[in-house]
C-alpha positions in Angstrom: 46.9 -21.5 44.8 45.0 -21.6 41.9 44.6 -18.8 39.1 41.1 -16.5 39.7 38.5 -17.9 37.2 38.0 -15.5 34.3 35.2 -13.0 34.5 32.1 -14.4 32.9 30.8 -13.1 29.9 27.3 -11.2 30.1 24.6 -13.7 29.1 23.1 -13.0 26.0 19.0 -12.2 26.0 16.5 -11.6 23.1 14.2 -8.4 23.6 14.0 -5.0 23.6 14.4 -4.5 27.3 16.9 -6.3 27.9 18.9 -4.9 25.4 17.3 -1.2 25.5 20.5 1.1 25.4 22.1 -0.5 22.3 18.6 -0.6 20.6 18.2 3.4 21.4 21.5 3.7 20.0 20.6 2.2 16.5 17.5 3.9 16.4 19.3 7.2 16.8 21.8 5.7 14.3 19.3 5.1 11.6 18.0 8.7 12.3 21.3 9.8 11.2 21.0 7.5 8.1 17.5 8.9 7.0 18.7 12.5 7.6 21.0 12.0 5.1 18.9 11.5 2.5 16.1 13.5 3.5 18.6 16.3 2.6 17.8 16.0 -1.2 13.6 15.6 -1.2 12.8 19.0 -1.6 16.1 20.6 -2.6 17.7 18.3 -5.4 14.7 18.3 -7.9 14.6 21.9 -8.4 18.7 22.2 -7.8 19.0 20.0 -11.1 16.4 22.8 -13.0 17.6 26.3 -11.6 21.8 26.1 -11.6 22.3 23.0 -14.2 19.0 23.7 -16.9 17.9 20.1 -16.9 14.7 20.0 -18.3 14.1 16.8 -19.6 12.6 14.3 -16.7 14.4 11.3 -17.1 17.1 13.2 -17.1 16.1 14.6 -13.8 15.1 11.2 -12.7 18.7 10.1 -13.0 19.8 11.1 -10.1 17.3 8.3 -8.4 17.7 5.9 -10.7 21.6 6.0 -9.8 20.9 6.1 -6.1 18.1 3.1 -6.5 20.6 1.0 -8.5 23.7 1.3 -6.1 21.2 0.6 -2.5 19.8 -2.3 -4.5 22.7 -3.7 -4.8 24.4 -2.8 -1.4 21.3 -4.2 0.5 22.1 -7.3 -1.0 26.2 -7.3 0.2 25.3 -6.0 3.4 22.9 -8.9 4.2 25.9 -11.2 2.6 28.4 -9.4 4.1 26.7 -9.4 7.2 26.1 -12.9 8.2 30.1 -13.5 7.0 31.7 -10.4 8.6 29.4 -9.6 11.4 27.1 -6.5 11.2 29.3 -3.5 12.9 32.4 -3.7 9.8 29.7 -3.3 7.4 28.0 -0.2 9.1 31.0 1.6 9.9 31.6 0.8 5.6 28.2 2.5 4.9 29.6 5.5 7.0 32.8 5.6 5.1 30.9 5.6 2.0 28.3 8.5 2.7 30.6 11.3 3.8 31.6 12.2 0.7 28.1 12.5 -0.9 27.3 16.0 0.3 30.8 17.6 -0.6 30.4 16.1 -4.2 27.2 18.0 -4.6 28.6 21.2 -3.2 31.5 20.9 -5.8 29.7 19.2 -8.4 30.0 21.5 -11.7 27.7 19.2 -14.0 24.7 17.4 -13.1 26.6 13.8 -13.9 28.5 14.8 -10.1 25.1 14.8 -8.5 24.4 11.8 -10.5 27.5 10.1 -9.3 27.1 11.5 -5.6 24.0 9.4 -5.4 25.4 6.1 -6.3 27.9 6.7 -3.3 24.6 7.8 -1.5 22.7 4.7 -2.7 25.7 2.4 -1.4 25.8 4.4 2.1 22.0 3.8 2.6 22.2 0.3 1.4 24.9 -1.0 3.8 23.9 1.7 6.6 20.1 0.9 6.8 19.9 -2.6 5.9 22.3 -3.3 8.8 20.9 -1.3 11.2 17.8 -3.2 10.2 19.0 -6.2 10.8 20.7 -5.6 14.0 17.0 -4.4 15.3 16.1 -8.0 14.5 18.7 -9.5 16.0 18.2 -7.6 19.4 14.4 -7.6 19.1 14.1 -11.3 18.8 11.1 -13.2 17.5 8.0 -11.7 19.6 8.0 -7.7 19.3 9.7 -7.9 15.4 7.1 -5.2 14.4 7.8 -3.3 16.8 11.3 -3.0 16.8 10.9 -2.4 12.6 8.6 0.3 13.8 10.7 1.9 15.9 13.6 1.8 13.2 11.7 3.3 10.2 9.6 5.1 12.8 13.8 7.6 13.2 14.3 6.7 9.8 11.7 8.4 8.1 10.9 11.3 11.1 14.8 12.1 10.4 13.7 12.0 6.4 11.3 14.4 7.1 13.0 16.8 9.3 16.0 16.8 7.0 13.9 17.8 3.8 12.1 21.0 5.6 15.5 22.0 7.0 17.3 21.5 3.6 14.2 23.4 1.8 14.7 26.5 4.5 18.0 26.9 4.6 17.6 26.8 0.7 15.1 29.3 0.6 17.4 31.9 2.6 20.9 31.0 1.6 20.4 29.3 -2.0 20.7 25.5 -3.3 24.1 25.1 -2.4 26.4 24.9 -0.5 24.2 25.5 2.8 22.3 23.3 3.1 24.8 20.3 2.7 27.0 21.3 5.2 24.2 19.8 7.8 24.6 16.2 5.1 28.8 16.7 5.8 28.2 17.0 9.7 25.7 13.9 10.0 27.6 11.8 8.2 30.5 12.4 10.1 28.3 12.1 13.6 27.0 8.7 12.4 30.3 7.3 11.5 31.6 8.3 14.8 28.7 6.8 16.9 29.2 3.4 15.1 32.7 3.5 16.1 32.6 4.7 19.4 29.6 2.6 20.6 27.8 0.2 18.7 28.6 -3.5 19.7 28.3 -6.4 16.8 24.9 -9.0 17.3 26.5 -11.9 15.7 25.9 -13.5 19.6 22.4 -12.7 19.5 22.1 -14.4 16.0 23.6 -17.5 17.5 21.4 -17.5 20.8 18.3 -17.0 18.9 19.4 -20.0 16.4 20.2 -22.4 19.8 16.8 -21.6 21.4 14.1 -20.1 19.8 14.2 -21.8 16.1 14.0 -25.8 16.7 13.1 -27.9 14.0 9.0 -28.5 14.8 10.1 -32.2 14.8 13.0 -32.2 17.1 15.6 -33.1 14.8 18.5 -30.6 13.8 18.0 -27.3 11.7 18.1 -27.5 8.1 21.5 -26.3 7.1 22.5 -22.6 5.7 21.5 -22.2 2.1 23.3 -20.7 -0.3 23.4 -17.0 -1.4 21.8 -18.3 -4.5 19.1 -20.3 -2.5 18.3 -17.3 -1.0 17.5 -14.9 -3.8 14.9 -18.2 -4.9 13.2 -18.0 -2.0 13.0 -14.4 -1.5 12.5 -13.5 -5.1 10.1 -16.1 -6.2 9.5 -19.9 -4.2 8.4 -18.5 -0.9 5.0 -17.2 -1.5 5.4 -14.5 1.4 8.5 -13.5 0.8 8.3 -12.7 -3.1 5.1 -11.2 -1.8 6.6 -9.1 0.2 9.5 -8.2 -2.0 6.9 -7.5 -5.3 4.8 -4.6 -3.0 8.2 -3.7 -1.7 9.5 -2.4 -4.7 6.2 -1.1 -6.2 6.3 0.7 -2.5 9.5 2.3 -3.3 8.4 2.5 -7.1 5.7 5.4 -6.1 8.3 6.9 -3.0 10.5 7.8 -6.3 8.2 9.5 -8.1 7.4 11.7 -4.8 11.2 12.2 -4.0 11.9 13.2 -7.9 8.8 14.7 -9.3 6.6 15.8 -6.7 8.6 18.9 -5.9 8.6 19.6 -9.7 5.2 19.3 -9.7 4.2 21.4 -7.0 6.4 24.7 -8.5 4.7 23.9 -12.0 1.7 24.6 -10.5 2.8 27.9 -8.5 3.7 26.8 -5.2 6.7 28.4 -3.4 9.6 26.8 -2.0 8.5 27.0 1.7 5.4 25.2 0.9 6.6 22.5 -1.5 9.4 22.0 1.6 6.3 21.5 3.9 4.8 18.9 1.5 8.4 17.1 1.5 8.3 17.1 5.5 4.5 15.8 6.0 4.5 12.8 3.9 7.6 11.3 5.3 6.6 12.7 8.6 3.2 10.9 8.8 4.8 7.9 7.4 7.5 8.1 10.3 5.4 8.9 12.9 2.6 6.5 12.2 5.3 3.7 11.7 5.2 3.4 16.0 1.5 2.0 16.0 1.8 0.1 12.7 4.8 -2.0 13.6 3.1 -3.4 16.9 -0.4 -3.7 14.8 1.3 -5.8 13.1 2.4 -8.0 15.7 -0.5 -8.4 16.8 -3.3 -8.8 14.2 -1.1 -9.7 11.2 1.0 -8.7 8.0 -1.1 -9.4 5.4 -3.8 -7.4 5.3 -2.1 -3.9 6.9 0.6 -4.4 3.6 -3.0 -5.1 1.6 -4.8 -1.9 2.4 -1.7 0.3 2.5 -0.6 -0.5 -1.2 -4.5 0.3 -2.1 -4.5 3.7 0.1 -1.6 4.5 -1.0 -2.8 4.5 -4.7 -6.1 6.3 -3.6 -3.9 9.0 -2.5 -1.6 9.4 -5.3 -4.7 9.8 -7.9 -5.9 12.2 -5.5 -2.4 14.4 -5.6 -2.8 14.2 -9.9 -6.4 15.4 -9.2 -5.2 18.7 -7.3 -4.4 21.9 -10.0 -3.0 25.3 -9.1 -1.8 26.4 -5.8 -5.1 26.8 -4.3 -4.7 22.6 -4.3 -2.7 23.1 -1.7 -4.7 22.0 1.2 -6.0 19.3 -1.2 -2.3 18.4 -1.7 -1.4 18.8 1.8 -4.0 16.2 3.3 -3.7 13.6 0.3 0.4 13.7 1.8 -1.0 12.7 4.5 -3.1 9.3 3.6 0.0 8.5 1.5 2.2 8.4 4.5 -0.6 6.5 6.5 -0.4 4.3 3.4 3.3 3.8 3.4 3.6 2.9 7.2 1.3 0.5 6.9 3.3 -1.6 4.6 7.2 -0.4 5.6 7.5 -2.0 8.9 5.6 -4.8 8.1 7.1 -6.0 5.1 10.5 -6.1 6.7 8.5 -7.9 10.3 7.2 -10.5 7.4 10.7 -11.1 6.3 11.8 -11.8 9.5 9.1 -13.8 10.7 9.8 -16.6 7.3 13.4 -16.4 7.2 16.0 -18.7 9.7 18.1 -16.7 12.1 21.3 -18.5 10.0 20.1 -16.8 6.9 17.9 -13.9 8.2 20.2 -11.4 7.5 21.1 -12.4 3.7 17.2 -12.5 3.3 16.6 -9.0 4.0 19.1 -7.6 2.2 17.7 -9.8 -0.8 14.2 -8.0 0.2 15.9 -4.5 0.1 17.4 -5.7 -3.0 13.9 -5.9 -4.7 12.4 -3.0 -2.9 15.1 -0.6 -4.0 15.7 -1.5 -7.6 11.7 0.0 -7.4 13.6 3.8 -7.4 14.9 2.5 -10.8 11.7 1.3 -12.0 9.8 4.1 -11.2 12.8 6.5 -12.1 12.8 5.2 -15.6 8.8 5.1 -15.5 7.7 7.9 -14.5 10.5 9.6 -16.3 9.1 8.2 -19.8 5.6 9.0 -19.2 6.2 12.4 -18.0 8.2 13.0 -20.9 5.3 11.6 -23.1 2.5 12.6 -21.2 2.9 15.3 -18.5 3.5 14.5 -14.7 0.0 14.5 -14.2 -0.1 11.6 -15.8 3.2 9.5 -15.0 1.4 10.1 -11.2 -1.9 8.9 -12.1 -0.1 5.7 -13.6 2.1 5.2 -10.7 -0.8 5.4 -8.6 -2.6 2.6 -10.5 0.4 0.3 -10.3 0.7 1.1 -6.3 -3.3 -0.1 -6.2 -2.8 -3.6 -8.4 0.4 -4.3 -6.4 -2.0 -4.4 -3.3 -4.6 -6.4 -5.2 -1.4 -9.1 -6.2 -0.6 -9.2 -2.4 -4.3 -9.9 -1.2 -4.4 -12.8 -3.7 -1.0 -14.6 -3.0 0.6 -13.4 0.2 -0.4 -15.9 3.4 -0.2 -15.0 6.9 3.2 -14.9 8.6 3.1 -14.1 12.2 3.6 -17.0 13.8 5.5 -18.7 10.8 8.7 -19.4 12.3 12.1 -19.9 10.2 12.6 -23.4 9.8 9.0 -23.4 8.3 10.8 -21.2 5.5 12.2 -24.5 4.4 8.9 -26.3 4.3 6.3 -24.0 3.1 7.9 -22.6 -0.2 4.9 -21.8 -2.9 
């Protein structure tokens, strides 16, 4: 009598239905991730002041420029590291990394600990978001992309939020440390333990997608995988969308720096209290969150370009309107110009990343993101180092009104270079490079 056949393996299928409960579970995931860093936006600015006398604001700024420099280069690895290892190793690796951020800053008896807690930060968010990112893709497949980003940076950002106004309270009745990074030491261990116990690798869903939905237009067989190096030309500079995409990307994250390091600064120089500079910290992530769930499919449906166009512009609008605001009678001023800037910035986020995915081959998809996050996150160092020098120079007034200037031309760039991708499908990627 013959041997019973082996069990069959579950079909693989593209979509977010048909592959809802792991997709739920990287969305909550990627909340984790964001809570992690919303931690600092409203308490590490003023930390670095009121227990380590920091005044100057590139000093200050260090602690950003640190963190942009090591998730630069992380979102480049895990997009490697990704396509070669598989997605879940690198993940659980981001995990590894960010637990011991939050018990550095509670020890940390110089500001060069904070400074060095936020390159292990920087790596964390760099291997934790960029995969979780591009295991969204992978599930989503090729129709409801802007979706599925909006969905991702939709937790991402609402966890950001949420994080900062609980980090700013607990601060405001406890003190700076330790409290309010014992919540950091308890999500990082949650996320890390989620990974482990139930997220499942989408290396199969890379190789389905690449079988059926990415044919050569003429029939014959795919292009082969570039190279690493290929890659980073295409992203960075021969592909027209893509270097598009990763130029706003890092002016995006360019102006986010400022607001992370400087804006809570800001807003106690001109006489706000804690509670309501933690409330600013929560909206504008918040908004930009929230408003991340109709973006994503707006995109999908009438285009990139122009939503990554007029959020760049709106986004500079409403930084010169912040700078315009003086005293703490501003503060409804300040409150709803937080508001167009995270309407602004979820316009673009989502998008950016769908725009990636629609140019880049499954094969290479992952690598091509991670070159993207690459570009966009090496914008904390730029504006780190920029705003930090004109403050210095200038005032903060100032260093806002200039980042809000380069946020408007960045748009202006993208209007006049950036073509349409929805609809472009990967293979094109190797015939349509500007």
């Amino acid at each position: 009598m013959a041997p019973p056949a082996p069990a069959a393996r579950p079909a693989v299928a593209l979509g977010l239905r048909a592959n809802a409960r792991q997709f739920a579970l990287l969305v909550l995931i990627n909340a984790f991730v964001g809570a992690l860093v919303g931690l600092e936006r409203s308490v590490l600015p003023l930390l670095a002041d009121a227990e380590f006398g920091v005044a100057s604001r590139r000093a200050l700024l260090a602690f950003i420029a640190s963190f942009g420099l090591a998730k630069a280069g992380a979102n480049l690895l895990a997009g490697h590291w990704g396509d070669r290892y598989g997605r879940r190793r690198v993940l659980v690796l981001g995990w590894l990394l960010g637990i011991p951020v939050p018990l550095l800053v509670i020890w940390a008896p110089s500001w060069g600990w904070v400074v060095a807690a936020n390159l292990l930060l920087g790596l964390n968010q760099g291997l934790a978001w960029s995969t979780t990112v591009v295991m969204k893709i992978d599930l989503a497949g090729p129709r409801r992309r802007g979706l599925a980003m909006g969905l991702n940076e939709f937790a991402g950002y609402l966890a950001v939020a949420g994080a900062a106004l609980a980090a700013g309270l607990i601060a405001d009745r406890f003190g700076y440390r330790p409290a309010p990074f014992y919540l950091g030491l308890a999500i990082a261990t949650a996320g890390l333990a989620l990974t482990l116990l139930f997220v499942r690798d989408t290396s199969g869903h890379v190789r389905h997608e690449s079988r059926t939905h990415a044919p050569d237009s003429a029939g014959s067989p795919p292009a082969p995988t570039p190279t690493l190096r290929e890659i980073v030309a295409r992203v960075s500079r021969r592909d027209s969308a893509m270097a598009s995409a990763s130029q706003a990307g890092l002016v995006n994250n360019l102006n986010d720096g400022l607001a992370w390091g400087l804006f809570p600064v800001f807003f106690a120089a001109e006489g706000l209290d804690l509670r309501r500079i933690s409330l600013l910290a929560f909206v504008y992530p918040a908004v930009w969150g929230t408003a991340q769930l109709l973006t994503g499919p707006a995109s999908d449906r009438w285009g990139r370009k122009w939503l990554i166009v007029g959020g760049m512009v709106l986004q500079g609008l409403a930084l010169a309107a912040i700078a315009r605001g003086r005293g703490a009678g501003a503060y409804p001023w300040w409150l709803a110009s937080s508001v167009l800037l995270g309407l602004g910035t979820a316009m673009v986020y989502p998008t950016l990343l769908a725009a990636i995915g629609d140019v880049a081959a499954p094969a290479w998809r992952s690598s091509a993101v991670g070159v993207y996050r690459l570009w966009r996150d090496l914008g904390y160092v730029v504006g780190a180092l920029t705003a930090g020098l004109v403050a210095d120079a200038f005032g903060m007034r100032a260093a806002i009104y200039f980042v809000a200037g380069l946020t408007a031309a960045s748009g202006v760039l993208a209007a006049m270079r950036m073509p349409e991708t929805l609809g472009r499908g990967g293979d094109a990627a190797a015939r349509s490079i500007a």
